[in-house]
Backbone as CSV, one residue per row, in Angstrom:
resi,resn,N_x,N_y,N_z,CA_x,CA_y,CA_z,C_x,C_y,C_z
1,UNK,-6.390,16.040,-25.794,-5.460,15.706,-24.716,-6.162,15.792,-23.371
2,UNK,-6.004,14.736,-22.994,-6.025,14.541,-21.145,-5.623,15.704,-20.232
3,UNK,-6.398,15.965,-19.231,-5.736,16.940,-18.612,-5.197,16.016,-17.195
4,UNK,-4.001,16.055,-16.105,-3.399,15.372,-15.622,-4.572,15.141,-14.603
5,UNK,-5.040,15.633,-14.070,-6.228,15.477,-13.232,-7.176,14.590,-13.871
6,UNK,-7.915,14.886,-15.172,-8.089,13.723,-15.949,-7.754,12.264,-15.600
7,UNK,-6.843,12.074,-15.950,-6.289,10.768,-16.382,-6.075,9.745,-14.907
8,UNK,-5.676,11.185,-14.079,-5.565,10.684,-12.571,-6.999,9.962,-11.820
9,UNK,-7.532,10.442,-12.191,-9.320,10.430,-11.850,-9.429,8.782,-12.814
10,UNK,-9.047,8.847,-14.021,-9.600,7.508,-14.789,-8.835,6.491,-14.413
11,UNK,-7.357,6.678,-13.885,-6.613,5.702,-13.453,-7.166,4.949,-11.847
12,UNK,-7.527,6.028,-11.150,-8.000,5.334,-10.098,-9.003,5.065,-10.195
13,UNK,-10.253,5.135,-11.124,-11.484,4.471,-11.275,-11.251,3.082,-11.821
14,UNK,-10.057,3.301,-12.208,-9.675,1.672,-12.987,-9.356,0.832,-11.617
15,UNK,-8.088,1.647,-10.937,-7.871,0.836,-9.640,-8.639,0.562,-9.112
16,UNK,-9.804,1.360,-8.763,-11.093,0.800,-7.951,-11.664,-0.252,-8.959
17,UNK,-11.702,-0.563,-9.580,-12.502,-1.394,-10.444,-11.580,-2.632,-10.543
18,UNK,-10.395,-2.390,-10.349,-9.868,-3.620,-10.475,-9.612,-4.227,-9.044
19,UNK,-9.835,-3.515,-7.812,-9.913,-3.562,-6.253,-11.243,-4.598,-6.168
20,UNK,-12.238,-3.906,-6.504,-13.378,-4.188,-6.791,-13.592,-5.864,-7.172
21,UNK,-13.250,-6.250,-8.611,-13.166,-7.178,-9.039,-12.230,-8.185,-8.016
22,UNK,-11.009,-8.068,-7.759,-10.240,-8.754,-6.798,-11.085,-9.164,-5.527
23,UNK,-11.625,-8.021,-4.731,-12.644,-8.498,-3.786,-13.291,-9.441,-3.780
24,UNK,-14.118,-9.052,-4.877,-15.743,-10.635,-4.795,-14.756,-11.704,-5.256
25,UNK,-13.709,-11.896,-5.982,-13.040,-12.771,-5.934,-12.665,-13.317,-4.563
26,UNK,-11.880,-12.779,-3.784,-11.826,-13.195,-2.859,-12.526,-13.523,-1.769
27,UNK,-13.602,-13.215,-2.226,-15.014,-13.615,-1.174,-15.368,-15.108,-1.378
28,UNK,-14.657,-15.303,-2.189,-14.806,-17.145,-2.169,-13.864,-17.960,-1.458
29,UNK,-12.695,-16.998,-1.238,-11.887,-17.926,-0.615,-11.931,-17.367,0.721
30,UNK,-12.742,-16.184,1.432,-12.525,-15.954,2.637,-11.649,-14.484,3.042
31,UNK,-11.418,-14.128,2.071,-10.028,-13.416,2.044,-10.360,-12.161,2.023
32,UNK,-9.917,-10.691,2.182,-10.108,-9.192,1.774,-8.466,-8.869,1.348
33,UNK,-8.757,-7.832,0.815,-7.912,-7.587,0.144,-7.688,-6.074,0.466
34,UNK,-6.301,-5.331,1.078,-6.587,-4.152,1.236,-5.466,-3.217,0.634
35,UNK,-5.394,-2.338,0.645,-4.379,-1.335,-0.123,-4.295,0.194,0.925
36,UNK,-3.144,0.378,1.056,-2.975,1.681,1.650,-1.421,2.273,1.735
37,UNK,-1.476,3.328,1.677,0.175,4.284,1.270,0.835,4.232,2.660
38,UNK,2.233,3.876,2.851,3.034,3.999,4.200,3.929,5.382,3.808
39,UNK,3.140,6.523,4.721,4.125,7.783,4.071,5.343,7.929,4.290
40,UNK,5.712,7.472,5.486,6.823,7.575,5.820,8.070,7.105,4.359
41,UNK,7.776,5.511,4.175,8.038,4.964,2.941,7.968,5.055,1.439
42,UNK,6.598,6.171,1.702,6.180,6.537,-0.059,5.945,5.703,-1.037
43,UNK,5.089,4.242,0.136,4.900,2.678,-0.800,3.750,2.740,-0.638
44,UNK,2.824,1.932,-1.283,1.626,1.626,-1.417,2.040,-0.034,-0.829
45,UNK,1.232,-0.227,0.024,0.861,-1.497,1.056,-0.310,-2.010,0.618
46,UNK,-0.202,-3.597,0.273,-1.051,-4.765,0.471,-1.498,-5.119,1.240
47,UNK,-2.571,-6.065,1.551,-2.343,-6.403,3.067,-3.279,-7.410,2.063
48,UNK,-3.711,-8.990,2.576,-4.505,-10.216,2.407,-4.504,-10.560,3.906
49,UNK,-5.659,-10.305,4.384,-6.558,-10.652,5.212,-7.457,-12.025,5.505
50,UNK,-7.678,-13.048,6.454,-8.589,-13.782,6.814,-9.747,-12.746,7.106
51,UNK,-10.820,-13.027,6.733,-12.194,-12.169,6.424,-12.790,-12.617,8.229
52,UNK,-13.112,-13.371,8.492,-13.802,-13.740,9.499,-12.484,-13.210,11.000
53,UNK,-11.139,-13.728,10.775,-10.634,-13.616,12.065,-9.720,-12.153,12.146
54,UNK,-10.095,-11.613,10.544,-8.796,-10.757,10.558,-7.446,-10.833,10.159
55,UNK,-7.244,-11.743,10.391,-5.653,-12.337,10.746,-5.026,-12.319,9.610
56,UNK,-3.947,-11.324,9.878,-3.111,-11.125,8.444,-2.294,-12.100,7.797
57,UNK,-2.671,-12.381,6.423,-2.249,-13.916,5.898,-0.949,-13.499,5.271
58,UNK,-0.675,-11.917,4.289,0.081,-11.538,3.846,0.427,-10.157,3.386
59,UNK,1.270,-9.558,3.742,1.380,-7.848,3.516,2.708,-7.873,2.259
60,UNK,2.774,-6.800,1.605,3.497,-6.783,0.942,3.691,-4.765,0.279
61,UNK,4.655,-4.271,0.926,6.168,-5.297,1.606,5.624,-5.520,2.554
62,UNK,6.832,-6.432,3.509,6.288,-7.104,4.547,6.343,-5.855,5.926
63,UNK,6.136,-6.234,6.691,6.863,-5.143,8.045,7.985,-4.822,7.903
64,UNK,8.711,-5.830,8.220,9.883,-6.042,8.048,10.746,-4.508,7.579
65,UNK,10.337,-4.914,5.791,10.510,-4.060,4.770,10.518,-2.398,5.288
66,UNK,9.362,-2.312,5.562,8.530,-0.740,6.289,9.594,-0.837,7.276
67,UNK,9.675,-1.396,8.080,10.655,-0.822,9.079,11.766,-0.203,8.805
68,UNK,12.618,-1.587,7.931,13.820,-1.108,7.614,13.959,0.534,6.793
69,UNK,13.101,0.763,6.148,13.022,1.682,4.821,12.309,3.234,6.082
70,UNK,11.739,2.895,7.516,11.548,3.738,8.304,12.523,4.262,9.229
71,UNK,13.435,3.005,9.094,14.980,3.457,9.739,16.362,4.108,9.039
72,UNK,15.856,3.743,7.670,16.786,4.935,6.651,16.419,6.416,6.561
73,UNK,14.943,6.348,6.528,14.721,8.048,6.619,14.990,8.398,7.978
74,UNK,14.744,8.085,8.873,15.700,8.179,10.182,16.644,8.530,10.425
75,UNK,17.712,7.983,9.873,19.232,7.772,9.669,19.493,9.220,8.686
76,UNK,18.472,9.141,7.292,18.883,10.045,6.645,19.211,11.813,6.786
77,UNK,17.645,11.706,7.794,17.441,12.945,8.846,18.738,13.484,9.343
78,UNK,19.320,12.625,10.302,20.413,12.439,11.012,21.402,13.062,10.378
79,UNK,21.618,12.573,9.219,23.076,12.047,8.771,22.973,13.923,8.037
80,UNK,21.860,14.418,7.244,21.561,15.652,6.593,21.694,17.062,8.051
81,UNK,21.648,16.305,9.027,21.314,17.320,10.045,22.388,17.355,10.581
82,UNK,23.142,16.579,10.538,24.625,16.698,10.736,25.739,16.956,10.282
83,UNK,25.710,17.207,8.660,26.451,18.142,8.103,26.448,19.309,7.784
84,UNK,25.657,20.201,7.914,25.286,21.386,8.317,25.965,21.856,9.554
């Protein structure tokens, strides 16, 4: 048996490897490819990038999304701090 640290360690060597692979892929079309956690949200963020200008082609979720989901824990704060 796996120990959870284990498995955690092999899962993200996979993610990197499959990050990895996606990349040089996208080095043909121009593109990067990025990944990062919105804590507030507790999501893991996409982002597809133009390589040369930057310029964000596509995030997922979108802003949008993050916002809204940054204005419920907001709200939630609120709403917990006020029944007390």
């Amino acid at each position: 048996n796996k120990t959870l640290a284990e498995t955690l360690k092999t899962n993200e060597e996979k993610v990197r490897a499959a990050v990895k692979e996606i990349n040089n892929e996208l080095v043909k079309l121009q593109s990067e490819l990025g990944f990062s956690v919105d804590k507030v949200a507790n999501d893991v963020v996409v982002t597809v990038k133009r390589k040369e200008s930057g310029e964000l082609v596509r995030q997922i979720p979108s802003e949008t999304v993050l916002k809204l989901a940054h204005n419920f824990e907001k709200l939630k704060g609120i709403l917990l701090d006020e029944s007390f």
